[in-house]
KEVEXTOR-998321 format. One record per atom (N, C-alpha, C): residue number from 1; residue in one letter; atom name; x, y, z. Coordinates in steps of 0.1 Angstrom, whole numbers, always signed. Atoms other than C-alpha are relative to their C-alpha. Layout:
% KEVEXTOR-998321
NUM	A	CA	X	Y	Z
...
This chain:
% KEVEXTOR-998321
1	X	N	-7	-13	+1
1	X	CA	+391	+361	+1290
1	X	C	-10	+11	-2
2	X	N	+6	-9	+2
2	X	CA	+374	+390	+1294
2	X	C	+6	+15	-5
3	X	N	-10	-9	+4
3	X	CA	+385	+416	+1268
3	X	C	-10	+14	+1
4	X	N	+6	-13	-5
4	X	CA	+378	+455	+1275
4	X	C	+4	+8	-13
5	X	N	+0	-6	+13
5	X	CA	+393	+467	+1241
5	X	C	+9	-10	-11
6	X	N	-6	+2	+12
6	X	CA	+404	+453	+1210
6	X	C	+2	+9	-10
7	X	N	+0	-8	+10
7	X	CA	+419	+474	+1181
7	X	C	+13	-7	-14
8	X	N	-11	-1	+7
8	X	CA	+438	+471	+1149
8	X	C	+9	+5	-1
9	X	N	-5	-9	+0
9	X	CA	+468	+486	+1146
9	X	C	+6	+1	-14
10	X	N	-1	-2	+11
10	X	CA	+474	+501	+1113
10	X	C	+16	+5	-1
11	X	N	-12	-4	+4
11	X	CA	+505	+518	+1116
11	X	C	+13	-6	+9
12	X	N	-5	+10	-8
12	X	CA	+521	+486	+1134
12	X	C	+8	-2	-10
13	X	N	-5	+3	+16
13	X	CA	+545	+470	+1106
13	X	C	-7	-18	-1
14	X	N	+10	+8	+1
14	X	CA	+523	+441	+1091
14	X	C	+10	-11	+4
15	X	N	-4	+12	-3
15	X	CA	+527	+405	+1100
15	X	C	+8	-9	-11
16	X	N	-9	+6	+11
16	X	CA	+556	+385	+1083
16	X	C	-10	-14	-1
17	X	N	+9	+14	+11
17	X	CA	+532	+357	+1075
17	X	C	-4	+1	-10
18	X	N	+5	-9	+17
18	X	CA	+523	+377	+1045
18	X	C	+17	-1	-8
19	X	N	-11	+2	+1
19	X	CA	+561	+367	+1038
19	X	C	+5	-13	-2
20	X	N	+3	+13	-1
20	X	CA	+565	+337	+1050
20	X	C	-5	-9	-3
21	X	N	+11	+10	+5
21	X	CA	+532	+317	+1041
21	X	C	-4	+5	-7
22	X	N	+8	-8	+14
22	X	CA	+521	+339	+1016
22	X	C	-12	+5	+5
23	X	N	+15	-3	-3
23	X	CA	+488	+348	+1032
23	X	C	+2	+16	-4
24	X	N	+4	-16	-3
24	X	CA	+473	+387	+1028
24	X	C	+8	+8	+4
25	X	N	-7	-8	-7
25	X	CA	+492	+413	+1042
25	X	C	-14	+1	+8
26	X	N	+3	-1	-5
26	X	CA	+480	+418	+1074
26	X	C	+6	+9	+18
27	X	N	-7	-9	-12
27	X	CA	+480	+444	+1106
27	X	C	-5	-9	+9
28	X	N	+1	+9	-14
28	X	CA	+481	+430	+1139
28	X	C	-13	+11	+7
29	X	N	+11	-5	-11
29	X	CA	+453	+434	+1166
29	X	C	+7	+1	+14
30	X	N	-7	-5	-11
30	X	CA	+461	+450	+1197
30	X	C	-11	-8	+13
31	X	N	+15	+2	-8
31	X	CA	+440	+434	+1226
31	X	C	+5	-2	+17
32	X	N	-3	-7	-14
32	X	CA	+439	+442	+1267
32	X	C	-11	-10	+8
33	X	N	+6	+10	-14
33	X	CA	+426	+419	+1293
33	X	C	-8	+4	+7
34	X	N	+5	-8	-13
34	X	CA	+405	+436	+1318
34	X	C	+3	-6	+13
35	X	N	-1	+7	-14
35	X	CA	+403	+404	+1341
35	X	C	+18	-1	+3
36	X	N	-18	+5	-8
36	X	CA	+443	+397	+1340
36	X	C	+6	+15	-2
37	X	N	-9	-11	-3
37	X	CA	+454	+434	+1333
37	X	C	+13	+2	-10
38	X	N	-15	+6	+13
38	X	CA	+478	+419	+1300
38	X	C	-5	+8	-11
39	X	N	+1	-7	+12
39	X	CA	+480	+435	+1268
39	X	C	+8	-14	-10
40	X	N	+1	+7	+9
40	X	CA	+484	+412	+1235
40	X	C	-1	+5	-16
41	X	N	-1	-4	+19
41	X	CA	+492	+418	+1197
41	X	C	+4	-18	-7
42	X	N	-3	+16	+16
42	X	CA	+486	+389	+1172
42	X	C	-5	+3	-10
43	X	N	+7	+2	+18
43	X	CA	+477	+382	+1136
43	X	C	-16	-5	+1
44	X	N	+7	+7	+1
44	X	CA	+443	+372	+1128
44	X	C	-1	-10	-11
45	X	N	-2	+9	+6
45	X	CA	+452	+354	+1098
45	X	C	+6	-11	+5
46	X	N	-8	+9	-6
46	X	CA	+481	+334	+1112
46	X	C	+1	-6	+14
47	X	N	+4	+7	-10
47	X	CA	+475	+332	+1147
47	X	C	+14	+6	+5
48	X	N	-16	-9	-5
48	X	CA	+514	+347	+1154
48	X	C	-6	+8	+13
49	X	N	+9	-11	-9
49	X	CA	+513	+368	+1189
49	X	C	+13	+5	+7
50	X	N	-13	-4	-4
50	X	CA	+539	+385	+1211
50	X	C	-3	-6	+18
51	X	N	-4	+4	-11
51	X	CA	+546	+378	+1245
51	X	C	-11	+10	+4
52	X	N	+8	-11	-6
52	X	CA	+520	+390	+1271
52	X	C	+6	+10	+9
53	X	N	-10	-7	-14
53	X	CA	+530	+416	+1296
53	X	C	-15	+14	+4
54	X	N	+5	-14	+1
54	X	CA	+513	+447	+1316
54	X	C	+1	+11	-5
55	X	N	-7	-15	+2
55	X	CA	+533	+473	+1302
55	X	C	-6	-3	-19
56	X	N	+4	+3	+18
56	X	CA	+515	+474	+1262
56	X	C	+9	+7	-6
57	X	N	-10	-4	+7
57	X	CA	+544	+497	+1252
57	X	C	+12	-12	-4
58	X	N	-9	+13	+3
58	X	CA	+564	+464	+1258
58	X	C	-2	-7	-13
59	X	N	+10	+8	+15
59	X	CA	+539	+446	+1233
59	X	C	+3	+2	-7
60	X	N	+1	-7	+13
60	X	CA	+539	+468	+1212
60	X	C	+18	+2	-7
61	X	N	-17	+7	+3
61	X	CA	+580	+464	+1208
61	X	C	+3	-10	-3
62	X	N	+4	+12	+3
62	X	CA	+574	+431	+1209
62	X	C	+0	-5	-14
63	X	N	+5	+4	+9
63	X	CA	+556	+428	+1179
63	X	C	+12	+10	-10
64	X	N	-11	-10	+9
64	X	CA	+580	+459	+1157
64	X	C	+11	-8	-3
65	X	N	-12	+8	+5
65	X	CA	+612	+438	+1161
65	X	C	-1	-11	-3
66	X	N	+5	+16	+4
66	X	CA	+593	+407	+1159
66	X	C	-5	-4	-17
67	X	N	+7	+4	+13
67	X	CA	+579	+412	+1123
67	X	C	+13	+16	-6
68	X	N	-7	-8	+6
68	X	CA	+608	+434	+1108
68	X	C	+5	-5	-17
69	X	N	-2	+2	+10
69	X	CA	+608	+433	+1071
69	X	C	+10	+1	-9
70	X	N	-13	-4	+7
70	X	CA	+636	+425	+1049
70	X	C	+16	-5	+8
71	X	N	-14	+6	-10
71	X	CA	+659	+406	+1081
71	X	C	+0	-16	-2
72	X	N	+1	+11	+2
72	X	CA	+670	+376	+1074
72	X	C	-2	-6	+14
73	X	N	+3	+6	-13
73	X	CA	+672	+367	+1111
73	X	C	-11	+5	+8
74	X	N	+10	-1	-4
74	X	CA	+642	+382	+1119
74	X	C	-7	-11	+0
75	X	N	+7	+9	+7
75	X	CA	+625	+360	+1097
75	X	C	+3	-14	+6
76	X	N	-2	+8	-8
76	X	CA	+645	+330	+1110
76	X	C	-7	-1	+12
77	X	N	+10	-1	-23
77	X	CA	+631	+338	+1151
77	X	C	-12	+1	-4
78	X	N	+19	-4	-5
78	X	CA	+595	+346	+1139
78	X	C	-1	-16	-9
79	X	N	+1	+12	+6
79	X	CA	+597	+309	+1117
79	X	C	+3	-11	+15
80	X	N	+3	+9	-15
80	X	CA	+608	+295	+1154
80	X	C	-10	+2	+12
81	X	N	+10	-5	-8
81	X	CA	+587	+313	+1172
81	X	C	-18	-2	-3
82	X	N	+11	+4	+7
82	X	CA	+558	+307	+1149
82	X	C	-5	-17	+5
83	X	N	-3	+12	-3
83	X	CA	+564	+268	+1151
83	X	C	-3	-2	+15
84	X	N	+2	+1	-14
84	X	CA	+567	+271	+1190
84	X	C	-12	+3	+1
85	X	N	+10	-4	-1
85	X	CA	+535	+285	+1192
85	X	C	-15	-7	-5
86	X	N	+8	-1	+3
86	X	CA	+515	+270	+1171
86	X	C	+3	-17	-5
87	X	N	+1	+14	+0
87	X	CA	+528	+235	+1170
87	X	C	+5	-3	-11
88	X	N	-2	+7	+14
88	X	CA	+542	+231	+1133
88	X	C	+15	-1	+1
89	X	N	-16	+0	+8
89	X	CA	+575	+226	+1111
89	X	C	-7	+7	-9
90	X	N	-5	-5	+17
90	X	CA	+573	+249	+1083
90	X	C	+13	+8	+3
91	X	N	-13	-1	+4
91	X	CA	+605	+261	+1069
91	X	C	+4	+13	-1
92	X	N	-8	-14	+6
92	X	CA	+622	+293	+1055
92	X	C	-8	-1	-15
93	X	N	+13	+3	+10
93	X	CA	+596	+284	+1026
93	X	C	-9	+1	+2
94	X	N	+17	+0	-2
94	X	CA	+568	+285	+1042
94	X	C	-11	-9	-4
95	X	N	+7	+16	+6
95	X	CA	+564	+248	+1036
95	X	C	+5	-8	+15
96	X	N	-5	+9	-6
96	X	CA	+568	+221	+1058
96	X	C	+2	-10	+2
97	X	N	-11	+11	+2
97	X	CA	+597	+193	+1059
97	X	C	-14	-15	-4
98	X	N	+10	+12	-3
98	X	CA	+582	+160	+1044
98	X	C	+9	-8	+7
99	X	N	-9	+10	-7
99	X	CA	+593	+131	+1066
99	X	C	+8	-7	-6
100	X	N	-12	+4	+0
100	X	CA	+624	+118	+1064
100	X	C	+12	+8	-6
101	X	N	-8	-13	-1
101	X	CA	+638	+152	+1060
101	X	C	+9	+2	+9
């Protein structure tokens, strides 16, 4: 991947893993492809990311509804979406299920 800019974005709304898993509060990084022409926002703590696309205004929506603080179903979709992503079970705790759960 050859990246042409990376930035933080501060006045992004922080990543619900600071919610969720308890980690840091944390702003997402904004980052732009040069070779594919894609735009990207994820956590660096957690690893969380949005969907790629050319259009970064997309992204960047992406990420706003995706980490909305204080929704219960937010929270829910970024706990499946997290999981999807990154291969785990953790819960609505920010633990995850022991077997035979």
């Amino acid at each position: 991947m050859l990246i042409e800019n990376e930035e933080v974005v501060t006045d992004a709304p922080l990543c619900l893993c600071n919610v969720v898993l308890n980690t840091e509060k944390t702003s997402p990084t904004l980052i732009y492809d040069k070779k594919t022409g894609y735009y990207l926002m994820y956590c660096k703590k957690c690893g969380f990311k949005t969907n790629s696309s050319q259009n970064k205004q997309s992204v960047i929506t992406d990420w706003f509804y995706s980490n909305i603080q204080g929704n219960a179903h937010i929270k829910t979709r970024w706990i499946q979406r997290y999981n999807k992503q990154q291969g785990t079970a953790i819960t609505s705790g920010g633990t995850s299920p022991s077997k035979g759960e």
